[in-house]
C-alpha positions in Angstrom: 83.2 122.3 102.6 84.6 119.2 103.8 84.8 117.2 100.8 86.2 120.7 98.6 89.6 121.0 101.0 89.8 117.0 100.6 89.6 117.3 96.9 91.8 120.3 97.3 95.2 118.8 99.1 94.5 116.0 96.6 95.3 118.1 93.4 97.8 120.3 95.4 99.1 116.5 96.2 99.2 115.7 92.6 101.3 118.2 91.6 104.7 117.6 93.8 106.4 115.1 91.2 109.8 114.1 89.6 109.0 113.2 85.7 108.3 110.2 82.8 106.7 109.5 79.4 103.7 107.3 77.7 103.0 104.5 75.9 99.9 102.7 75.5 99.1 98.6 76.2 96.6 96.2 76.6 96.6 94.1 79.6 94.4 90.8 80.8 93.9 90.5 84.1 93.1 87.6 86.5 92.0 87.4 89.8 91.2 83.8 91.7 89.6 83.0 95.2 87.4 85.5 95.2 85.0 83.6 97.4 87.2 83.6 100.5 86.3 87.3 100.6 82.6 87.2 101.2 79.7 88.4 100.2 79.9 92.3 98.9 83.1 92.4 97.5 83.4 94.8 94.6 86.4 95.6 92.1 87.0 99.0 91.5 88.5 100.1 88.3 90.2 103.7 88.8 91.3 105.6 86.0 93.1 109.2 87.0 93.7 112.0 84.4 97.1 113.7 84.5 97.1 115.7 81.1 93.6 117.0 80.5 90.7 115.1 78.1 92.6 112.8 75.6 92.7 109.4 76.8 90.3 106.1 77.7 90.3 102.9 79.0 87.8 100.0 77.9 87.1 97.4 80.6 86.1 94.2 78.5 86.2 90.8 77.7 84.8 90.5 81.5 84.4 86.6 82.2 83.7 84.8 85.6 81.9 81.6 87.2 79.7 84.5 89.1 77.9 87.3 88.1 79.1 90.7 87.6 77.2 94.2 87.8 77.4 98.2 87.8 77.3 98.6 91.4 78.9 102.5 91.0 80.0 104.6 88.4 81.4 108.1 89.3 82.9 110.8 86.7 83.4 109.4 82.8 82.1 106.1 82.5 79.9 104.7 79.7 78.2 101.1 79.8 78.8 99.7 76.3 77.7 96.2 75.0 80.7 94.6 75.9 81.9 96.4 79.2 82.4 100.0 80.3 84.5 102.7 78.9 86.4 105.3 81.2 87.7 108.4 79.9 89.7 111.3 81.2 87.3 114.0 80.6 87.2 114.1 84.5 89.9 114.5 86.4 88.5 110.9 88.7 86.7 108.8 87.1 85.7 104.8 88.6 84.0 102.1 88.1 82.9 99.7 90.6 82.1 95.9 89.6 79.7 93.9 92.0 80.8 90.6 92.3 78.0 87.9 93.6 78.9 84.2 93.7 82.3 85.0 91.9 85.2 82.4 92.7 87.7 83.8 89.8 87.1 86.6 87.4 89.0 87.8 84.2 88.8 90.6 82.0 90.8 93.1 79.2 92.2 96.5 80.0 92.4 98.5 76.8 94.1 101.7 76.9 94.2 104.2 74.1 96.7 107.0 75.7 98.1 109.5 74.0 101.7 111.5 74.6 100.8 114.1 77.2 101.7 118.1 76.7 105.5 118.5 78.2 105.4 119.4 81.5 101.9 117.1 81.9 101.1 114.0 83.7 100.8 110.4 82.7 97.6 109.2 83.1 97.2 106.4 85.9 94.8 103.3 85.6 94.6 101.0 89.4 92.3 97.6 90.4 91.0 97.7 94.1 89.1 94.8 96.0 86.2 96.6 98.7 83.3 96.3 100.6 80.9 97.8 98.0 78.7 98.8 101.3 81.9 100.9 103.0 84.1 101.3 100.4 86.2 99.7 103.3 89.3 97.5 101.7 88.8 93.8 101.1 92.0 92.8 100.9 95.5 94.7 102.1 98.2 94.4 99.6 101.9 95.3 99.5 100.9 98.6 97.2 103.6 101.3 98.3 100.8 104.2 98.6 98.9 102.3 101.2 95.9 101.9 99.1 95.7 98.2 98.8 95.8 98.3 94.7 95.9 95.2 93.5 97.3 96.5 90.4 98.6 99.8 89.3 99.3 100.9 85.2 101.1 103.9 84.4 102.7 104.7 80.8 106.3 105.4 80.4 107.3 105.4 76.8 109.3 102.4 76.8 107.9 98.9 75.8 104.3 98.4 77.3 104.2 101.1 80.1 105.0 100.5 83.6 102.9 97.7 85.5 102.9 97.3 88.8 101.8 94.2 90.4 101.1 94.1 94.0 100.6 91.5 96.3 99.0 90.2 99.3 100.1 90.8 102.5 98.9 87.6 103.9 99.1 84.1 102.3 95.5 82.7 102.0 94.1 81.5 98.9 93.4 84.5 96.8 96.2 85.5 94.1 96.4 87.5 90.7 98.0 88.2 87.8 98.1 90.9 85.3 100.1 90.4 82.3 100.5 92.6 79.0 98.9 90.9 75.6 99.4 93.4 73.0 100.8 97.3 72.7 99.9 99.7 70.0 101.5 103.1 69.5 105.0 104.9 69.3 107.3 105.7 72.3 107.3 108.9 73.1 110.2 110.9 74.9 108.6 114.0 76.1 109.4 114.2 79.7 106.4 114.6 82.3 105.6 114.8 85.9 106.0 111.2 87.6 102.4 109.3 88.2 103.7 108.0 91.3 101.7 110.5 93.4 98.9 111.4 91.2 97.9 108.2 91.9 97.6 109.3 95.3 95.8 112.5 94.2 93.7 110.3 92.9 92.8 108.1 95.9 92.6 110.8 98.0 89.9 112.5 95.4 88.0 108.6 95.3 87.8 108.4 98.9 86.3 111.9 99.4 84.0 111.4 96.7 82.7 108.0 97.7 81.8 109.5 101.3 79.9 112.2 100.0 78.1 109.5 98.2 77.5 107.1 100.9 76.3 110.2 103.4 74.0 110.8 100.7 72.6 107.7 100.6 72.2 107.4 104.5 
């Protein structure tokens, strides 16, 4: 009952917005210094739906000096031969990437989003660095929400979507980049609810899910 009002405020949440539009974009990112983090570090790819079933995101080109593997997967994700497809056919879907003997890591964000309904919500794609064991954050960024994203992706209509690139909030020797390669689609100029606080839906909706999970597994 818990975990039902949780997910509950965090659609409520979702809903109090100002407005935007889409796009769609390709984006590499590039993380470095991983190994200053640890042992049990994961990256978590999170990939929120805003305007019902119509959009996906393909995680690949994934390269590092490490290994990689499917630690979690929760809602729409598909292992494919080269990476893992997310899809909004749930309204939270995420994939977390176990990272062992990793030092830098690098890997391709394709996004196939298409204009939302008027009135909807963009969709909203974010990169996290956790504990894979607590889900506890590995690394605090600068990310407005609180939510330590390293990244955050939101379309907007105009040029490549709206990329948000957070950073540390301590120096040490870990940094990122996220840059965009290529863009495919027309602007669109329907207007929409802002993604701003769906994305905190959305964290709200990971966290509560990811406890259930973790009590399950105690």
């Amino acid at each position: 009952m818990k975990i039902k009002r949780i997910l509950s405020r965090a659609l409520v949440f979702g809903l109090l917005v100002a407005s935007s539009t889409t796009y769609a974009s390709v984006i590499k990112f590039d993380i470095e210094g991983l190994d200053s983090l640890g042992s049990g570090t994961a990256l978590v790819i999170d990939f929120i739906d805003g305007d019902g079933a119509s959009s996906s995101v393909w995680v690949n080109g994934i390269a590092t000096d490490g290994t990689t593997g499917l630690g979690e997967a929760i809602g729409s994700v598909t292992p494919l031969a080269d990476g893992y497809l997310l899809d909004d056919s749930n309204f939270y879907s995420s994939l977390a990437l176990t990272l062992t003997g990793a030092s830098q890591l690098s890997l391709y964000l394709n996004t196939t989003h298409y204009p939302p309904a008027p009135g909807l919500f963009a969709d909203v794609l974010a990169l996290y660095l956790v504990d894979f064991a607590t889900g506890i954050p590995s690394l605090f960024t600068d990310e407005p929400l609180g939510a330590n994203a390293l990244i955050s992706w939101t379309p907007t209509g105009v040029g490549n979507g709206d990329l948000s690139v957070y950073g540390p909030t301590s120096t040490g020797p870990i940094s990122w980049t996220a840059v965009f390669v290529n863009a495919t689609g027309p602007t669109n100029s329907i207007p929409e609810p802002s993604p701003l606080l769906l994305l905190g839906a959305g964290i709200m909706a990971g966290l509560a899910v990811r406890h259930s999970l973790k009590e399950k597994q105690a």
